[in-house]
C-alpha positions as CSV (number, residue, x, y, z in Angstrom):
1,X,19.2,-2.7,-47.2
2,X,16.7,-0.1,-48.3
3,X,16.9,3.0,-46.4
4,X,13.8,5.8,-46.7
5,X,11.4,6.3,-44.7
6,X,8.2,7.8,-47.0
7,X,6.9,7.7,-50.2
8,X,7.4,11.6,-50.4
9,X,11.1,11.3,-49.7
10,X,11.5,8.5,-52.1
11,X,8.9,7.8,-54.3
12,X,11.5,5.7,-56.6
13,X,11.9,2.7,-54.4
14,X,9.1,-0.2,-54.0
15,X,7.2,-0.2,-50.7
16,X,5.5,-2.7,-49.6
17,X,3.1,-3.5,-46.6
18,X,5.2,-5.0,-44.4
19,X,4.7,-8.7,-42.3
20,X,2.4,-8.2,-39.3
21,X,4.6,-7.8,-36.5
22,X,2.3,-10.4,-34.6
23,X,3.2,-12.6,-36.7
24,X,7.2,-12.3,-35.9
25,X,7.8,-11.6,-32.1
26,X,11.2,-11.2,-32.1
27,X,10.8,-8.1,-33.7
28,X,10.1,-6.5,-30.7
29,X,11.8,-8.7,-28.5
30,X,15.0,-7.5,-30.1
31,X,14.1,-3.3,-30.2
32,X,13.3,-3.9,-26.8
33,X,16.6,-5.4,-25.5
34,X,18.5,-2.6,-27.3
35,X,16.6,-0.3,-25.5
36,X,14.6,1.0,-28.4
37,X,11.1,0.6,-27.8
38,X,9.3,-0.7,-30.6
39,X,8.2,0.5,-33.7
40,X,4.9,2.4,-34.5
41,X,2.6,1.4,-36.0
42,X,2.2,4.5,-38.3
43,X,4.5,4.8,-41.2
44,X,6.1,1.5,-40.6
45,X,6.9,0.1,-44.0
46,X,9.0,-2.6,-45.8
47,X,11.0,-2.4,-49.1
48,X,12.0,-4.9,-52.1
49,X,14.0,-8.2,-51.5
50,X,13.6,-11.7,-50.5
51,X,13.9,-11.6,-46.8
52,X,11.2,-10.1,-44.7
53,X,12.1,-6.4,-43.3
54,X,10.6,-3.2,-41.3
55,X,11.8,0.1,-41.7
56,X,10.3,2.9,-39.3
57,X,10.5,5.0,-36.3
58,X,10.6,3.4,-32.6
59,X,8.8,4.8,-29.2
60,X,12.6,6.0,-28.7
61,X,12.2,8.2,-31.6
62,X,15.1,6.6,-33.1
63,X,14.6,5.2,-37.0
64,X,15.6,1.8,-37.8
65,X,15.9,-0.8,-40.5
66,X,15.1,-4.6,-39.1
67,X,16.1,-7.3,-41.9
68,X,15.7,-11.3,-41.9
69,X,18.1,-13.7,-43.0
70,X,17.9,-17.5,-44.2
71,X,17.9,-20.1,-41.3
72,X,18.3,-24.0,-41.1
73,X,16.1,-25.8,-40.2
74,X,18.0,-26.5,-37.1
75,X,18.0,-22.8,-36.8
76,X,21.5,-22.0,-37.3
77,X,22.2,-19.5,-40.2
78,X,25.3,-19.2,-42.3
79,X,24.1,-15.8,-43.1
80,X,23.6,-14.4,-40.2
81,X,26.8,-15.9,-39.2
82,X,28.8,-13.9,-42.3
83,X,27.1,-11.0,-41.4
84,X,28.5,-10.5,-37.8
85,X,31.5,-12.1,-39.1
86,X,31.9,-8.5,-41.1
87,X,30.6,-6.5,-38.3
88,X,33.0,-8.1,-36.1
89,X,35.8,-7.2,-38.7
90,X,35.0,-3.8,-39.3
91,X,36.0,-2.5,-36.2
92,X,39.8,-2.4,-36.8
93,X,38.9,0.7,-39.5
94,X,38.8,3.9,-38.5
95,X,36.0,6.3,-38.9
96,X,37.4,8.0,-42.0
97,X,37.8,4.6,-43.4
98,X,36.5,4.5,-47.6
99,X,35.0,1.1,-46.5
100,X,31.7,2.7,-44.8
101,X,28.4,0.7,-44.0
102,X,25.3,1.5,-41.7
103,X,25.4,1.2,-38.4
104,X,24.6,-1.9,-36.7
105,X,22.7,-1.7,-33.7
106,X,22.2,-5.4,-32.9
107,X,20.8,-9.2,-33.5
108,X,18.5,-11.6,-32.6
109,X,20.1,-14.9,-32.8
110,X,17.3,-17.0,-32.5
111,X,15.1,-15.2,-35.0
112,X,17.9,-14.7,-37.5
113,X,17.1,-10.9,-37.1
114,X,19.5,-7.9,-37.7
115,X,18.7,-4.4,-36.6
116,X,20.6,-1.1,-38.3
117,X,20.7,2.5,-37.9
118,X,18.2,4.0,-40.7
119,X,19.5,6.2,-43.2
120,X,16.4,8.5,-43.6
121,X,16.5,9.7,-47.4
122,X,19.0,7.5,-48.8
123,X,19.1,6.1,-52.1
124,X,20.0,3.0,-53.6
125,X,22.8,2.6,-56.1
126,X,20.8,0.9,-58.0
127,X,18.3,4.2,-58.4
128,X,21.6,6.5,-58.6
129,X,22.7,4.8,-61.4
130,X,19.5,4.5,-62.9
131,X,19.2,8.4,-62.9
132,X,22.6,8.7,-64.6
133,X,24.0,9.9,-60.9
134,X,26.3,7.4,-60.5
135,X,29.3,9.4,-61.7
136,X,32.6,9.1,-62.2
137,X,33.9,10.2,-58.5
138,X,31.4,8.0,-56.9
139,X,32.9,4.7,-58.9
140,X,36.2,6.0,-57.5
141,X,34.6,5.8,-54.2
142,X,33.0,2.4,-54.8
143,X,36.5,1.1,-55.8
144,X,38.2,2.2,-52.9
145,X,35.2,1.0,-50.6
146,X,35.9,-2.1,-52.0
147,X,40.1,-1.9,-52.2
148,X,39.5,-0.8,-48.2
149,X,37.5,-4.5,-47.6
150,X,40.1,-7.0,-49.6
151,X,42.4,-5.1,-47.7
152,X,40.7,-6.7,-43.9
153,X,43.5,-8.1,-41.5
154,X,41.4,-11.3,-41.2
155,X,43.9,-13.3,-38.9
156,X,42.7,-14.5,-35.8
157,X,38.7,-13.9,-36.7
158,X,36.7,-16.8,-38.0
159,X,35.3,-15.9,-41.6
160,X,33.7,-18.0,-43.7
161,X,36.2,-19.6,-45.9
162,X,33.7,-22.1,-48.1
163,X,33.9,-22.1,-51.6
164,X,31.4,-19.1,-53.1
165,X,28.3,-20.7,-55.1
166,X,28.5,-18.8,-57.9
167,X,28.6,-19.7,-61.1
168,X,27.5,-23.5,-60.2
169,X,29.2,-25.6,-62.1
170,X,27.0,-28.7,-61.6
171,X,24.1,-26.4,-63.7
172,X,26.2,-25.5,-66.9
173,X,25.3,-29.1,-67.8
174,X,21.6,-29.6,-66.1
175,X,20.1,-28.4,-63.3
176,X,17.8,-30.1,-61.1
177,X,13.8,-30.7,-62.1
178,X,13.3,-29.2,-58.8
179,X,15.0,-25.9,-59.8
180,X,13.4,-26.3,-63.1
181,X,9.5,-26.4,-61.9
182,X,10.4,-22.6,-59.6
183,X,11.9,-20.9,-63.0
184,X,10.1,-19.1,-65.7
185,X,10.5,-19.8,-69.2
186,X,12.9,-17.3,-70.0
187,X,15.5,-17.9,-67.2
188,X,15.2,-21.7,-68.3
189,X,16.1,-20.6,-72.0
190,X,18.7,-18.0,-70.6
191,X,20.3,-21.2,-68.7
192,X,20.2,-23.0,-72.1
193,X,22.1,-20.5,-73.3
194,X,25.0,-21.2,-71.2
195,X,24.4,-24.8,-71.0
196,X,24.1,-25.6,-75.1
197,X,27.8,-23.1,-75.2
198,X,30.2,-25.4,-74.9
199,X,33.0,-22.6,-75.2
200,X,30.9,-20.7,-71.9
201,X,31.1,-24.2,-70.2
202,X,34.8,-24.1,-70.6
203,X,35.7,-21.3,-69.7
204,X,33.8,-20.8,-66.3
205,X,35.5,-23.9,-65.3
206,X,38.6,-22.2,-66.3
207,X,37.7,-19.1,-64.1
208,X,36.8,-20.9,-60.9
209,X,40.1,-22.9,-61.5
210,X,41.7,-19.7,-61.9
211,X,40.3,-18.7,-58.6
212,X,41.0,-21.6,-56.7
213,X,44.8,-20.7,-57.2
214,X,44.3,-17.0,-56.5
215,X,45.4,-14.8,-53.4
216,X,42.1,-15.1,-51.5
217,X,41.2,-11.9,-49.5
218,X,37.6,-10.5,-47.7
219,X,35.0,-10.3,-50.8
220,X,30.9,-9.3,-50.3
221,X,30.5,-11.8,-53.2
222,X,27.0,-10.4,-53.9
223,X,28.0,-6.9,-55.0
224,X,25.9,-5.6,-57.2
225,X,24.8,-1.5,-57.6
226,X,21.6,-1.7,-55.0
227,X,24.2,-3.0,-52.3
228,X,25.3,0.4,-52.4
229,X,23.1,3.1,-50.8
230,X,24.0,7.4,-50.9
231,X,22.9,9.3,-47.9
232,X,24.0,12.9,-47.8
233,X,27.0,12.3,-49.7
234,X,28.3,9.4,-48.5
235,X,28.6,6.5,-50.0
236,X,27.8,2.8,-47.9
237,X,28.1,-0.5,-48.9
238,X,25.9,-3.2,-47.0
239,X,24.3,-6.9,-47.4
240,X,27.1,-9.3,-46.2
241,X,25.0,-12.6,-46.3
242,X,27.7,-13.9,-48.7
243,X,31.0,-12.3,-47.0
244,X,33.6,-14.8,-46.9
245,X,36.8,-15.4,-48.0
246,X,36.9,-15.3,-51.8
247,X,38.7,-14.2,-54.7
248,X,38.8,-10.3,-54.7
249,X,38.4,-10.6,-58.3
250,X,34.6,-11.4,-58.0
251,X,33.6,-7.7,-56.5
252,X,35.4,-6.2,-59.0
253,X,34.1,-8.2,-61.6
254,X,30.5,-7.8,-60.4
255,X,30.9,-4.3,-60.4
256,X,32.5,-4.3,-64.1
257,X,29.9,-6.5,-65.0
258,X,26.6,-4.0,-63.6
259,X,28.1,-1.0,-65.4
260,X,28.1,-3.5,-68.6
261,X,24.6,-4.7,-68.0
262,X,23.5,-1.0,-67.6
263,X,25.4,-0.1,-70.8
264,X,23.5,-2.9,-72.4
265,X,20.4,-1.8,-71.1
266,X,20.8,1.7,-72.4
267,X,21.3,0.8,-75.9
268,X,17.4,-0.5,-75.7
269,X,16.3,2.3,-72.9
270,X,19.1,4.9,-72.2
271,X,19.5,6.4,-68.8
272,X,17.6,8.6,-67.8
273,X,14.7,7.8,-69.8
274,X,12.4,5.0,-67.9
275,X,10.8,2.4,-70.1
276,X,6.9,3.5,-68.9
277,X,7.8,7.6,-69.8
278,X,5.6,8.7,-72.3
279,X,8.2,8.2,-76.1
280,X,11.1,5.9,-74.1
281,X,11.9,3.4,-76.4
282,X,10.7,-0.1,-76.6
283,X,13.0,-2.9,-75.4
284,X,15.0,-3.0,-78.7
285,X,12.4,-5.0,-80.7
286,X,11.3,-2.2,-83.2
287,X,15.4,-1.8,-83.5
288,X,17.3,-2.2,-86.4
289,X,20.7,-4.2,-86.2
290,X,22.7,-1.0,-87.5
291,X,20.7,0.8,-84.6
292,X,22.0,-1.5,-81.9
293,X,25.7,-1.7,-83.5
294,X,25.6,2.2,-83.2
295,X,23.8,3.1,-79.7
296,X,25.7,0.1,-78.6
297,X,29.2,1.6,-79.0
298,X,28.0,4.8,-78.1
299,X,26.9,3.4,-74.6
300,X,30.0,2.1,-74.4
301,X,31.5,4.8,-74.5
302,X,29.3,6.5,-72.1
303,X,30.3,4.3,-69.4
304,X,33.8,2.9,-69.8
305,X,35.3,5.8,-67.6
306,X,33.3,4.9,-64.5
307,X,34.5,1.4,-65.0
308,X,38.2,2.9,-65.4
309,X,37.2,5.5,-62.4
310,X,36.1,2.4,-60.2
311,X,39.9,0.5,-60.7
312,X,41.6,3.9,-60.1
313,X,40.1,4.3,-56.7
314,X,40.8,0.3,-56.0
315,X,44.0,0.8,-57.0
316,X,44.6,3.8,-54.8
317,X,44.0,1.5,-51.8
318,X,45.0,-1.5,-53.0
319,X,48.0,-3.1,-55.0
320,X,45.9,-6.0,-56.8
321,X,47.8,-9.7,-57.5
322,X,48.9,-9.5,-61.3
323,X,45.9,-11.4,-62.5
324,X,43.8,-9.8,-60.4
325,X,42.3,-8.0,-63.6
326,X,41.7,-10.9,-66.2
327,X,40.3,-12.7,-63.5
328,X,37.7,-9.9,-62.4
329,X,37.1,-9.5,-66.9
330,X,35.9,-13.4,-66.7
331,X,33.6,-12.9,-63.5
332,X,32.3,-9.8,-65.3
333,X,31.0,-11.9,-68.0
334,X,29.5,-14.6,-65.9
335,X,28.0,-11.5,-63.9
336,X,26.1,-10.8,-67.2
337,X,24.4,-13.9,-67.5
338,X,23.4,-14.3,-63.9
339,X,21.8,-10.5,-64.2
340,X,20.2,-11.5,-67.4
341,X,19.1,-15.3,-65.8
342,X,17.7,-13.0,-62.5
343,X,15.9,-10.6,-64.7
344,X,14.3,-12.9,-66.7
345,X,11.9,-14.3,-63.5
346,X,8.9,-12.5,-64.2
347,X,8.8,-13.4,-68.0
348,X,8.2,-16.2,-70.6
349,X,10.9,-15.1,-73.4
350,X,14.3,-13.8,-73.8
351,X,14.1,-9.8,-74.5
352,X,16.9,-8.1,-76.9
353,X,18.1,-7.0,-73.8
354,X,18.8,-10.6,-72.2
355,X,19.9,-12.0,-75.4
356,X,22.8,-8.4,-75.8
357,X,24.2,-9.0,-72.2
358,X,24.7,-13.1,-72.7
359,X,26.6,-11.9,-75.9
360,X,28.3,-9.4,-74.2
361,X,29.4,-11.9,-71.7
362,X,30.2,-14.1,-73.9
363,X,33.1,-12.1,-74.8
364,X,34.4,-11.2,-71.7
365,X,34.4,-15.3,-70.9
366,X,36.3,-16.5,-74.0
367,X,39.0,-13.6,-74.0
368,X,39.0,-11.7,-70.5
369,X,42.5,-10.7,-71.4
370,X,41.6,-8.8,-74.6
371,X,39.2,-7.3,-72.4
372,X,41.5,-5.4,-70.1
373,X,42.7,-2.4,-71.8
374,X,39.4,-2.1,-73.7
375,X,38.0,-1.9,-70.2
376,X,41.0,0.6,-69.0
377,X,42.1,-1.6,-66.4
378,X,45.6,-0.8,-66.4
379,X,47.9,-2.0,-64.1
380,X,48.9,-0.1,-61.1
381,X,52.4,1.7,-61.4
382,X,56.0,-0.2,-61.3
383,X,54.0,-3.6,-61.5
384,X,55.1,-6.1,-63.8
C-alpha cells in the first residue's frame, strides 16, 4: 500500500493515472456505504503494483487508499479472504502493540475491493532504505513488528492454513511454456540458474521439508522492504494477500534476504547514490573483480548490524523454535533469487547485479548454518 498524496510531498514514489472510476463502480459503491462520499476528481491518483488502486481525498474530506485484489473466476478471492482473515486477528492487540498496520475502513466483497485510512506523507520502506534511512532502530522495530505477528493467538479464527507457493518446487526442474512465453529473457536465464544447480535444487527441497516439520505460526509470507511504510515515526507493516499459516522462518528470512539484496546492490550502486545521478556508478560492468571482492565486503559490513538489529527486536518479543534461524538463513537465499528472477522482467540479460545476489544465495542455500553467526543471529538467552 502506497501512501502520499502529491507529487510535492513525495516525488520518490511512481504515480500513475489511475483506472477511470466508470470503469469500476464499486468504487463508489463502497465509499458510499462507509459513509465517505466519494472521491474527487482532483488530485486522485494511483501508485505502483499489480492490482488496480486510488489514493485521494473523499466529499467527507477524509483521505483514503482503495486497493484491488485477485478474484476467481467464480468471484471468490483467496486474497481478499487472508486479508480480512488478519484484520479480523489484529484486534486482540492493543493500541501500543509493535505489530502496527493502517487502518482499515472496510470491503467490497463482491468487487474484491479494500478501503484504508491514508497515511498522507508516508514513505515506503523500500524508499527509506533506498535513502540509507532504514537504520538500525527501525530494523529493531521491523523485528518486533514481526515477533508481535508469529506471536497471534490464532485459535478459534479460520486462517489460511495452505501450503505457501514459494519457492515452487515443480519449476526448479521446468516450468510451464505458458509461464515461459510471459517472461523476459533474463528471468528465463535467472530460472536456469537455479534449474541447471543441482546443489540449489537440493537444498530448497531440503528447506520446504525443513518447514513442513516446523512450529507453524501467523507469517505475511510476502515481506519484503516496500510492505513496510514510515508515517511520522511510526513504522506499519501492510499487504496481507499471502497471510496464512506458515513457517515464521520465511518473514525473517525475507527480511535477511532484502537487506542482502540491498548490500548486493550497493557494491554496483551504493546507497545513497541513484543509478541516473550525474557520476553513480554503472551496474558493475566497468568493475574489476578485486573491486567487487572489496566494496563487496565493505557493504557487508555496512549492513550486517541492521540484520543483527532486526533479530534483537524479534527476539525481544518472541522466543524463536531452535531452528528457527538456519531455517530463516535458507529462505534468505531463496529470497535472493526470487528478487533477482522479479528484477529481471524488464530486461533481456543477466546484470552483475543479478548474477552477485544468485551467488550470494547460493551460499546461504548450501550452508545456512555457517551462515548464522556471520549474520549475528545469535540465539536468544538460556536457549540451548
Amino acid at each position: 500500500m502506497t501512501t502520499a498524496t502529491s507529487t510535492e510531498q513525495q516525488p520518490a514514489l511512481l504515480r500513475y493515472q489511475p483506472t477511470e472510476l466508470d470503469s469500476s463502480p464499486e468504487v463508489s459503491e463502497l465509499l458510499q456505504q462507509l459513509g465517505l462520499g466519494s472521491f474527487v476528481p482532483d488530485g486522485l491518483t494511483a501508485f505502483g503494483g499489480r492490482n488496480d488502486n486510488w489514493a485521494g481525498t473523499t466529499t467527507s474530506g477524509d483521505q483514503v487508499f482503495v486497493k484491488t485484489v485477485v478474484r476467481a473466476p467464480d468471484g471468490s478471492s483467496r486474497e481478499l479472504d487472508r486479508t480480512l482473515a488478519y484484520e479480523n486477528l489484529v484486534g486482540q492487540l492493543p493500541a501500543d502493540s509493535p505489530l502496527r498496520s493502517p487502518v482499515h475502513l472496510g470491503t467490497h466483497r463482491a468487487g474484491a475491493l479494500s478501503a484504508y485510512r491514508l497515511l498522507s506523507g508516508a514513505r515506503s520502506g523500500s524508499e527509506v532504505a533506498l535513502d540509507g534511512d532504514f537504520d538500525e532502530e527501525l530494523c529493531r522495530t521491523a523485528g518486533r513488528a514481526v515477533a508481535t505477528l508469529h506471536g497471534l493467538d490464532t485459535s478459534g479464527t479460520d486462517v489460511d492454513s495452505d501450503e505457501a507457493p514459494l519457492p515452487p518446487l515443480g519449476w526448479l526442474e521446468a516450468f510451464p511454456w505458458s509461464a515461459a512465453q510471459e517472461r523476459s529473457m533474463a528471468q528465463i536465464a535467472a530460472w536456469k540458474l537455479v534449474q541447471d544447480d543441482a546443489e540449489v535444487v537440493s537444498a530448497l527441497h531440503l528447506l520446504r521439508d525443513r518447514e513442513k516439520a516446523a512450529p507453524l505460526t501467523p507469517a505475511h509470507c510476502d515481506l519484503r522492504f516496500d510492505q513496510f511504510i514510515h508515517h511520522e515515526g511510526t513504522l506499519y507493516l501492510c499487504d496481507w494477500e499471502e497471510f496464512r499459516i506458515a513457517d515464521p522462518a520465511r518473514d525473517v528470512g525475507a527480511f535477511i534476504g532484502e537487506w542482502l539484496f540491498q548490500a548486493t546492490y550497493s557494491v554496483f550502486a551504493p546507497t545513497g547514490a541513484p543509478t541516473g545521478a550525474p557520476g553513480a556508478p554503472a551496474l558493475g560492468f566497468d568493475l574489476t573483480h578485486e573491486e567487487i571482492v572489496e566494496r563487496g565486503a565493505d557493504s557487508l559490513r555496512r549492513h550486517v548490524p541492521r540484520i543483527a538489529a532486526f533479530w534483537q527486536g524479534y527476539l525481544e518479543c518472541r522466543v524463536p523454535d531452535a531452528g528457527l534461524a538456519e531455517r530463516a538463513v535458507g529462505f534468505a537465499g531463496w529470497h535472493m533469487y526470487d528478487r533477482l528472477i522479479a528484477t529481471a522482467q524488464a530486461h533481456a540479460i543477466l546484470n552483475p547485479v543479478a548474477r552477485a545476489a544468485a551467488g550470494i544465495g547460493r551460499v546461504l542455500l548450501l550452508n545456512p548454518s555457517g551462515a548464522v553467526a556471520t549474520l549475528r543471529l545469535e540465539a536468544p538467552s538460556g536457549s540451548s
